[in-house]
C-alpha positions as CSV (number, residue, x, y, z in Angstrom):
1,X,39.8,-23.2,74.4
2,X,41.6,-20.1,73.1
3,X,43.2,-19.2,76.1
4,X,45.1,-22.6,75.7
5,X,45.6,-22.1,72.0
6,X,47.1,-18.8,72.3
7,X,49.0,-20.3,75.7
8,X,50.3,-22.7,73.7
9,X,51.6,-20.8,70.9
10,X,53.6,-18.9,73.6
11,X,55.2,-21.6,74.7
12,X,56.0,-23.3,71.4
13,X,57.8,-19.5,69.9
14,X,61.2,-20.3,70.7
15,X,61.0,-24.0,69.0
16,X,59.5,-22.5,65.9
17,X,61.7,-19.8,65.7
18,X,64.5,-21.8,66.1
19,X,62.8,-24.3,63.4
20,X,63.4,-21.5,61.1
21,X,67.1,-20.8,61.9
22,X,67.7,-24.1,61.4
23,X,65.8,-24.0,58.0
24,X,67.7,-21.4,56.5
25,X,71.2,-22.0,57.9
26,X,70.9,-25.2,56.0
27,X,69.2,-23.9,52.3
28,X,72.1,-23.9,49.7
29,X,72.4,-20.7,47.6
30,X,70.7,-20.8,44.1
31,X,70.9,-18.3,41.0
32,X,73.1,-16.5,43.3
33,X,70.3,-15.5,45.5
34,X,71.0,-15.4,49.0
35,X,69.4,-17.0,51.8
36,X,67.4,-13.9,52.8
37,X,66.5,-13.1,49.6
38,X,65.3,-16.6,49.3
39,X,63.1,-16.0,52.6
40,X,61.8,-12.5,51.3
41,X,60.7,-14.6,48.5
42,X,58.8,-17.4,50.5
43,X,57.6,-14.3,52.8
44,X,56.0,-13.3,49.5
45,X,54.1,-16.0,48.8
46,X,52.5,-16.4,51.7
47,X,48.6,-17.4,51.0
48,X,46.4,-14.5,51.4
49,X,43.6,-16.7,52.9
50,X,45.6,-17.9,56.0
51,X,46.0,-14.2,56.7
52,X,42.5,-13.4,56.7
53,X,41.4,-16.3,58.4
54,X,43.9,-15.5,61.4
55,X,42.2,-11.9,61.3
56,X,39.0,-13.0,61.2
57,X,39.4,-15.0,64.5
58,X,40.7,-12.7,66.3
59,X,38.2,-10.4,65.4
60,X,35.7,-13.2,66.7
61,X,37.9,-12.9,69.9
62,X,40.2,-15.3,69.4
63,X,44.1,-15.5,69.3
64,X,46.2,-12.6,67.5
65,X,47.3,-12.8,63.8
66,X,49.8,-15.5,63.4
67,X,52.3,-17.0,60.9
68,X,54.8,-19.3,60.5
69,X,56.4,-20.7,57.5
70,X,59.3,-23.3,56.9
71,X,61.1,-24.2,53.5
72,X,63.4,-26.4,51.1
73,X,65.1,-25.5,48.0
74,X,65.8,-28.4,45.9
75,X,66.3,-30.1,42.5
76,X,63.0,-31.5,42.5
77,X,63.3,-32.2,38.5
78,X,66.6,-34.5,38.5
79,X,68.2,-31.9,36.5
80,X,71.4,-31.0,39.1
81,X,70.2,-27.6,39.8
82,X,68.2,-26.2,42.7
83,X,65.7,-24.5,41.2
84,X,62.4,-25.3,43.2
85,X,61.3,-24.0,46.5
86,X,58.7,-25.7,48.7
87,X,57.0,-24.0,51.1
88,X,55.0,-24.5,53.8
89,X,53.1,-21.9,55.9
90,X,50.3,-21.9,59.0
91,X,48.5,-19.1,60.7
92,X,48.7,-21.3,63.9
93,X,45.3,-24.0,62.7
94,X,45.4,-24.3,59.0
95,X,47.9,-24.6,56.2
96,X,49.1,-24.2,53.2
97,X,52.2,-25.8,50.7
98,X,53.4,-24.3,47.5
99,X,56.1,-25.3,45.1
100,X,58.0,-22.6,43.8
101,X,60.1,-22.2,40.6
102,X,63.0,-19.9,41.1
103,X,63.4,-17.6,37.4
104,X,66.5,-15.5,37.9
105,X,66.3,-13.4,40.8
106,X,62.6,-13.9,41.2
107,X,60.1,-17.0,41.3
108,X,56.9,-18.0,40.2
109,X,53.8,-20.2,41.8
110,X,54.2,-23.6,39.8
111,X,51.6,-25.5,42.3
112,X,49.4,-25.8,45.6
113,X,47.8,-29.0,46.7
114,X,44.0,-28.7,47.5
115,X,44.1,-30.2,50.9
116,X,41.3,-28.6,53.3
117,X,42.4,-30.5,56.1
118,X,46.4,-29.5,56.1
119,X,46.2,-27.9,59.6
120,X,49.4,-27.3,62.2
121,X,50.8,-24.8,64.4
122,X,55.0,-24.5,63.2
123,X,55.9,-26.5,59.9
124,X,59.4,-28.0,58.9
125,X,60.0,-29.4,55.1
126,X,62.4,-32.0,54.4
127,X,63.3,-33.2,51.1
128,X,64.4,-37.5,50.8
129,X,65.5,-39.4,47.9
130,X,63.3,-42.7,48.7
131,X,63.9,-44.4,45.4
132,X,67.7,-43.0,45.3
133,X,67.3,-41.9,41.9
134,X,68.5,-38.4,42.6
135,X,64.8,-36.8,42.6
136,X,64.2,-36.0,46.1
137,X,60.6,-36.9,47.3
138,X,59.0,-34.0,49.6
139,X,57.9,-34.0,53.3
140,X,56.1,-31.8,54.8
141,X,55.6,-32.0,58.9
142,X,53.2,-29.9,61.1
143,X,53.3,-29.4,64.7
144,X,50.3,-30.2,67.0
145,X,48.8,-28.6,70.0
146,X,49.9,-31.6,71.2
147,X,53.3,-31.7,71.0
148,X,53.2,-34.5,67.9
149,X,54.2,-34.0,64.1
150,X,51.7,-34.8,61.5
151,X,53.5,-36.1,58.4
152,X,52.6,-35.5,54.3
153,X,55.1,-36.8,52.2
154,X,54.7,-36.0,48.8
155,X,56.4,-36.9,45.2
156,X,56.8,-34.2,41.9
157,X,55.7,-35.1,38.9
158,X,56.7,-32.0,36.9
159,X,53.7,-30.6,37.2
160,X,52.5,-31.4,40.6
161,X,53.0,-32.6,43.8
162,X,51.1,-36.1,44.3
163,X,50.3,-37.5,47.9
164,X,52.0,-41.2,48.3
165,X,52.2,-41.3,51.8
166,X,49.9,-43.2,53.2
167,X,46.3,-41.4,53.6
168,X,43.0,-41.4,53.8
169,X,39.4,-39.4,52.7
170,X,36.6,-38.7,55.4
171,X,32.9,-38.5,54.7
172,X,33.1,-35.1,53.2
173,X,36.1,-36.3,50.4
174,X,38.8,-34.3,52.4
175,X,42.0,-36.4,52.5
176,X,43.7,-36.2,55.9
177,X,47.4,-38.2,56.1
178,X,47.6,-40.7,58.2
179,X,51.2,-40.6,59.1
180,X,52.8,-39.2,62.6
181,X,56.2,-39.0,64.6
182,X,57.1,-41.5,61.1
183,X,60.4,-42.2,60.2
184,X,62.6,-43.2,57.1
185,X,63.9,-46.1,56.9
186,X,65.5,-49.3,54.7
187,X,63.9,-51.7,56.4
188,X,64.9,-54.7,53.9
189,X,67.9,-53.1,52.7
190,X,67.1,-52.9,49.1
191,X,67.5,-49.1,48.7
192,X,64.4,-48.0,48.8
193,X,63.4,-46.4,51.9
194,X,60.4,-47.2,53.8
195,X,58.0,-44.9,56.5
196,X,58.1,-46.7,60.0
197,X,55.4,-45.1,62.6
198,X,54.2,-46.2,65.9
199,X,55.0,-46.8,68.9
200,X,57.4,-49.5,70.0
201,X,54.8,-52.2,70.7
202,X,52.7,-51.5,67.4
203,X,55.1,-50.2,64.4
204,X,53.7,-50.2,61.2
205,X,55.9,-50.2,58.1
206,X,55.0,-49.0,54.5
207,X,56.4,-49.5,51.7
208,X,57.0,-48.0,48.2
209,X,55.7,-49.8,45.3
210,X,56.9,-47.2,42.9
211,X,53.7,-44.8,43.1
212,X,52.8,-44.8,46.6
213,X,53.5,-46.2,50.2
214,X,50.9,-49.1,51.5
215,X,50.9,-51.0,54.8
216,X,53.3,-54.0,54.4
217,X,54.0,-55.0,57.9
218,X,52.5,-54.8,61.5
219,X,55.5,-55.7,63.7
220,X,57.3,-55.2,67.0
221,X,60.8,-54.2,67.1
222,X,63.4,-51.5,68.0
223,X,64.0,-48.9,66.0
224,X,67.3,-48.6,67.2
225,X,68.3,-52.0,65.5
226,X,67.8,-50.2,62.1
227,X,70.6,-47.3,60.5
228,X,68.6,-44.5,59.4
229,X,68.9,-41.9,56.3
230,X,67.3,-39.2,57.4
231,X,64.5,-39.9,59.9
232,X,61.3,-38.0,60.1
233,X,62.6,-37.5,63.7
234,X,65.3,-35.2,62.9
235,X,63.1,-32.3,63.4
236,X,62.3,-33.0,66.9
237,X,65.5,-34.4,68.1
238,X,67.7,-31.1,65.9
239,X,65.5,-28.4,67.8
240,X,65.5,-30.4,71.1
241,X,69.7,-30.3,71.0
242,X,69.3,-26.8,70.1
243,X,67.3,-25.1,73.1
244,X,69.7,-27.0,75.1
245,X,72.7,-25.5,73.7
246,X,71.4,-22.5,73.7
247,X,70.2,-22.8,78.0
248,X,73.3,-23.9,79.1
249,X,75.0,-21.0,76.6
């Protein structure tokens, strides 16, 4: 089981990596800070227990030390300046997210959600105005082993980051998401967007009653039929385009 762990972070390098380029190459400048700066400053943040987790396993024989991070800066506030980074990092199994505050040339650790169970191998972070209100909601994707995203979409309330995506708790209280491969969309055209997951025969749609997303509708359709803001998909379908580019380059 590790051999096909540590096999499959091999082959999965050149997506992550180029989940990171794509991550940076498209984070605005704030408080004058460039985008490596910005990076050093995510880079410092990274949680000390993924670290010694990683080295633990491999210590138990398992795959070498490992680490991946992805990351947004946005106005999470509403207040028209960029002055929030959210991060999420992986050691290759489990996970972490912070929110940032960005105070001059440095920043500051404003929040961490407790999720145990916020596990993945390469993460991506997206930031969507659902409500169109100009306060971007936060999602946060992991990649399997499998090849399939595992979606946590999130909304700040100034002093935290609350789960609304749809979710649910175990037998031990742990809250796992229940979302993957979802997308965004506005299903009714009303504005607000909704999360559409599943396959073609079985899509689910959820909607946002102002404080979080619930099942609404079980239904079969195309996606195609629908124009998207945004889709959960980009990630796949912006990293696929680019390995080909960069083959036939």
């Amino acid at each position: 089981m590790v051999t096909s762990v540590h096999h499959f972070r091999r082959v999965s390098s050149i997506i992550g990596i180029l989940s990171v380029v794509w991550t940076l190459t498209c984070t605005p400048h704030v408080f004058a800070l460039t985008t490596q700066e910005i990076e050093q400053i995510v880079e410092q943040f990274y949680p000390q227990r993924l670290i010694d987790e990683s080295e633990a396993d491999f210590q138990k024989g398992g795959p070498a030390p490992f680490r991946a991070r992805a990351f947004q800066v946005g106005d999470l506030d509403g207040i028209g300046t960029d002055n929030y980074i959210v991060a999420a990092y992986t050691n290759g199994f489990s996970a972490a997210i912070r929110v940032l505050k960005l105070q001059n040339d440095t920043a500051a650790l404003v929040f961490e959600p407790n999720l145990p169970l916020l596990d993945g191998i390469y993460p991506a972070v997206e930031l969507v105005d659902i409500e169109n209100d100009g306060r971007p909601e936060v999602a946060v994707h992991f990649s399997s082993p499998r090849g399939t995203l595992t979606d946590w979409v999130f909304r700040w309330t100034e002093m935290e980051l609350s789960l609304i995506g749809p979710a649910s708790v175990n037998q031990h209280g742990d809250v796992f998401t229940r979302l993957f491969e979802s997308s965004f969309f506005d299903v009714d055209g009303d504005g607000v967007l909704e999360i559409v997951q599943g396959p073609m025969k079985a899509t689910e749609v959820y909607s946002f009653d102002g404080q979080n997303f619930t099942l609404t509708k079980s239904l079969v359709f195309s996606r195609r039929s629908f124009v998207s803001q945004r889709p959960l998909s980009w990630i796949r379908e912006n990293l696929k385009s680019r390995a080909q580019g960069m083959a036939l380059s």
